[in-house]
N, C-alpha and C positions, 0 to 999 in steps of 0.2 A: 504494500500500500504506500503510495506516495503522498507526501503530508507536506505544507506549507505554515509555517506557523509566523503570523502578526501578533509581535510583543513589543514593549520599548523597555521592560523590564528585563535586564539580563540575565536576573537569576533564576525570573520567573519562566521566564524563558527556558536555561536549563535545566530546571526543576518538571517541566513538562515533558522535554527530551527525556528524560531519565524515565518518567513514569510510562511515557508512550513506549522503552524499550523494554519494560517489565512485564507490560501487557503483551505485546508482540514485538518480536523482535526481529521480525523481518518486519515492520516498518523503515522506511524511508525517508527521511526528513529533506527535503530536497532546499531548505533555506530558513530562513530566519530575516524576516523583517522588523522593523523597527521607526517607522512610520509610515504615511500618508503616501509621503512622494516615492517613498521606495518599493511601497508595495503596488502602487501604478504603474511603477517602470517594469517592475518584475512581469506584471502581468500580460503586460504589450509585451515582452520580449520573451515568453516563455508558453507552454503548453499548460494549461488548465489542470493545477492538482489535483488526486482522485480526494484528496479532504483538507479543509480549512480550518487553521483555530485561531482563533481571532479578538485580540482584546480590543476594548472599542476604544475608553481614553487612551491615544495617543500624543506623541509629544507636536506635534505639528496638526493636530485635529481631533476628529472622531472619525473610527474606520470607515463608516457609514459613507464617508466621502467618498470612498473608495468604487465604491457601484456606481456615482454618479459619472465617474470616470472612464470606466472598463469594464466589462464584460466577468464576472464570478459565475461561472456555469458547474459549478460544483459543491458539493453539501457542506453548512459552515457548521462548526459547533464555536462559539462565544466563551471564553474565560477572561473574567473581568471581575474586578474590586464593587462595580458599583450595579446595586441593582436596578436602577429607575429606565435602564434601557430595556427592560425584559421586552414589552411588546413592539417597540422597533426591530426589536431582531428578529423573534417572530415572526412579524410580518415580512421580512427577507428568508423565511422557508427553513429557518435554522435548527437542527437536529435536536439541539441543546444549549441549554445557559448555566454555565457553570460557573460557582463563585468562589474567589481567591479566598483564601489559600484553598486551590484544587484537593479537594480530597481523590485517593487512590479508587474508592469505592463507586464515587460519582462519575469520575473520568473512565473505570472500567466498563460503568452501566451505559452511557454516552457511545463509546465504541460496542458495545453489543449491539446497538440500537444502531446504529450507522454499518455496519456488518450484517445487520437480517432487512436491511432497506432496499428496497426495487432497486433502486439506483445501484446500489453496488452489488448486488447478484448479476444483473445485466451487464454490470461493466468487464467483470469478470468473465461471466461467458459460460463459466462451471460452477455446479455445485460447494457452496460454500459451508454446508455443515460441519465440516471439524472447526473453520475458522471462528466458528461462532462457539463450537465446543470449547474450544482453550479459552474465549474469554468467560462463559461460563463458568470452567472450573474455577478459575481466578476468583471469581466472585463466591462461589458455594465451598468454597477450601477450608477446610476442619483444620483449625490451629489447637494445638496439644494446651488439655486446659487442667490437668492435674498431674502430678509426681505422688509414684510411692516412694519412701525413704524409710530404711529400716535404722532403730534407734534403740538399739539396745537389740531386747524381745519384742519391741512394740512396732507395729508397722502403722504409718503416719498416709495421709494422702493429704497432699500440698497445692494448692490453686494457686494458676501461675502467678495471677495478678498478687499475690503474696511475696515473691520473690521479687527482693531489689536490684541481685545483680548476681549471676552465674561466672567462677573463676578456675583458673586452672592451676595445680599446685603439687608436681611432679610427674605422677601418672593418671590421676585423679582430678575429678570434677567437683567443685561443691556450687551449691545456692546457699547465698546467703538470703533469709527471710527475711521480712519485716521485725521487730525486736532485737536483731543483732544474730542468731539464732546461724552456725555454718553449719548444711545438710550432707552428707556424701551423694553422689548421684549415679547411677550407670550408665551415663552418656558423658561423648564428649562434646566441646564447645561446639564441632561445626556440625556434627545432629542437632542440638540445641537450635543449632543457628538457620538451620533448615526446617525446623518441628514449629518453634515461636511463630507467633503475629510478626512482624517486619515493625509494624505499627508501635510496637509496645517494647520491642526489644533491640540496640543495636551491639554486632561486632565491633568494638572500638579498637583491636588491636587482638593480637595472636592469645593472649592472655586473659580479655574480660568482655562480658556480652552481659552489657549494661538495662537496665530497664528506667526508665525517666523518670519513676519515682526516687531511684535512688541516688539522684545529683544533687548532690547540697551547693557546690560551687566549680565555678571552671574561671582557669586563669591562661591567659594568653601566654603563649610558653616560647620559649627557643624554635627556629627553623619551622615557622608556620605552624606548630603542630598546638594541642591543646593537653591545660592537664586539668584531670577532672579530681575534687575531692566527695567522694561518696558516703552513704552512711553507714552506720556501723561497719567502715573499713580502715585499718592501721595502714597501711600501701600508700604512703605519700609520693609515688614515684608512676599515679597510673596515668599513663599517655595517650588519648589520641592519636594513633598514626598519623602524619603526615599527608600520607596516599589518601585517607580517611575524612580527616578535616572536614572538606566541603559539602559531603554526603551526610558527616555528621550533623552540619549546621541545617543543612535541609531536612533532617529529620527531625530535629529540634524545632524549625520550624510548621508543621505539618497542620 
C-alpha cells in the first residue's frame, strides 16, 4: 500500500511512520509533506497515493486548500489536534478522523476500515482477506494478563498491571511488584517482551522492561541517552539505550 502522509509536525509525523509499520509492514510511505504549497506540488508532479493522512492545521494554511488546488482522487483519513473540523472533512468522503495523540487502536481500526473499502479491493484487483486478517489480529490480540510465581509452598497469581518493572539478574528473571515485593519468573525479558501490551510495557535496554507506573524520574544523561530512577529499585545506573531514546519518548508520549 502506498501512503502519503501531510504533517508539519515532525515527530508526529514519525510517530505515525512507526505505527503504520507495526500495522503492516509492507506499507509504503512514498513522502512526507509538511505544508500547503508542498503538498500541491507533490500532487501535480506525482501519481495519486493508494491512501492519505492528513492533518489539517498547517503551517502555511488548512489542508483543505489543498483540493481547491489539485485533484485528491484517493481515500483521506485526517489526524489532527483539533476537533471542530470533523464535518468539513466529512464532507471530503474521508474514511476517518482521528485525534492527536493517535492512539494504536484507533489508527489500527481506520486501516481495517480503509482495507475492507470498494475502493481498495478494486484497486487491488485480488482478494484481500488475509490483509484484513493481520489487521484484525492486531486488534483482537490477547496480551498475557496474569503470572504464576511460586513463593515458598504457596503459589501466587500476579496481574500484570501489578508489576512495575520486569529485570534480569544472571540467569534469571524477576518482576518486581507494586510494594517493592522481587518475584522469580520463568521467562525471559524478550518473551516478556513479546507476551506484554506494547502499550503498558517498554524494552528500555538489554536489562529492564519497564512498565510507566514504575518511573519516579528520568534525567537527561550523557550521549543522548536517558537515565531512569524507578520504584522500589536500588540500580542507580538504569539507562535508556541510546538506539532506544526516541521510541522511548514516543511511548511516553502515547
Amino acid at each position: 500500500m502506498k501512503v502519503l502522509i501531510i504533517e508539519d509536525e515532525p515527530l508526529a509525523a514519525e510517530r505515525l511512520c512507526d505505527l503504520l509499520k507495526k500495522l503492516d509492514p509492507e506499507i509504503e510511505i512514498l513522502a512526507h509533506c509538511d505544508s500547503v504549497k508542498m503538498s500541491v506540488q507533490w500532487f501535480r508532479e506525482n501519481q495519486q497515493p493508494e491512501l492519505l493522512f492528513l492533518d489539517i492545521q498547517l503551517g502555511d494554511g488548512v489542508s483543505f486548500d489543498i483540493f481547491d488546488q489539485v485533484l485528491v482522487d484517493c481515500p483521506v483519513i485526517f489526524a489532527t489536534a483539533y476537533d471542530t473540523f470533523a464535518i468539513e472533512a466529512f464532507r471530503l468522503n474521508s474514511l476517518a478522523y482521528l485525534l492527536k495523540p493517535i492512539k494504536f487502536e484507533d489508527l489500527a481500526a481506520a486501516l481495517m476500515k480503509y482495507k475492507s473499502s470498494p475502493y481498495y479491493l478494486h484497486r487491488q484487483g485480488t482478494d484481500q482477506r488475509h490483509a484484513v486478517e493481520r489487521v484484525q489480529q492486531t486488534l483482537t490480540r490477547e496480551f498475557k494478563k496474569r503470572f504464576l510465581v511460586k513463593t515458598g509452598v504457596h503459589i501466587r497469581s500476579i496481574p500484570a498491571e501489578d508489576v512495575l518493572f520486569f529485570y534480569s539478574l544472571g540467569k534469571a528473571t524477576y518482576a518486581t511488584i507494586k510494594g517493592g515485593k522481587n518475584l522469580l519468573l520463568d521467562y525471559s525479558l524478550e518473551q516478556l517482551e513479546s507476551l506484554l501490551n506494547p502499550a503498558c510495557f517498554f524494552r528500555i535496554n538489554r536489562k529492564y522492561l519497564v512498565g510507566i507506573d514504575a518511573i519516579a524520574d528520568m534525567i537527561v544523561w550523557s550521549n543522548y541517552r536517558l537515565r531512569l530512577m524507578l520504584q522500589h529499585c536500588s540500580d542507580e545506573e538504569i539507562l535508556v539505550s541510546r538506539e532506544k531514546v526516541n521510541d522511548f519518548r514516543r511511548w511516553l508520549d502515547r
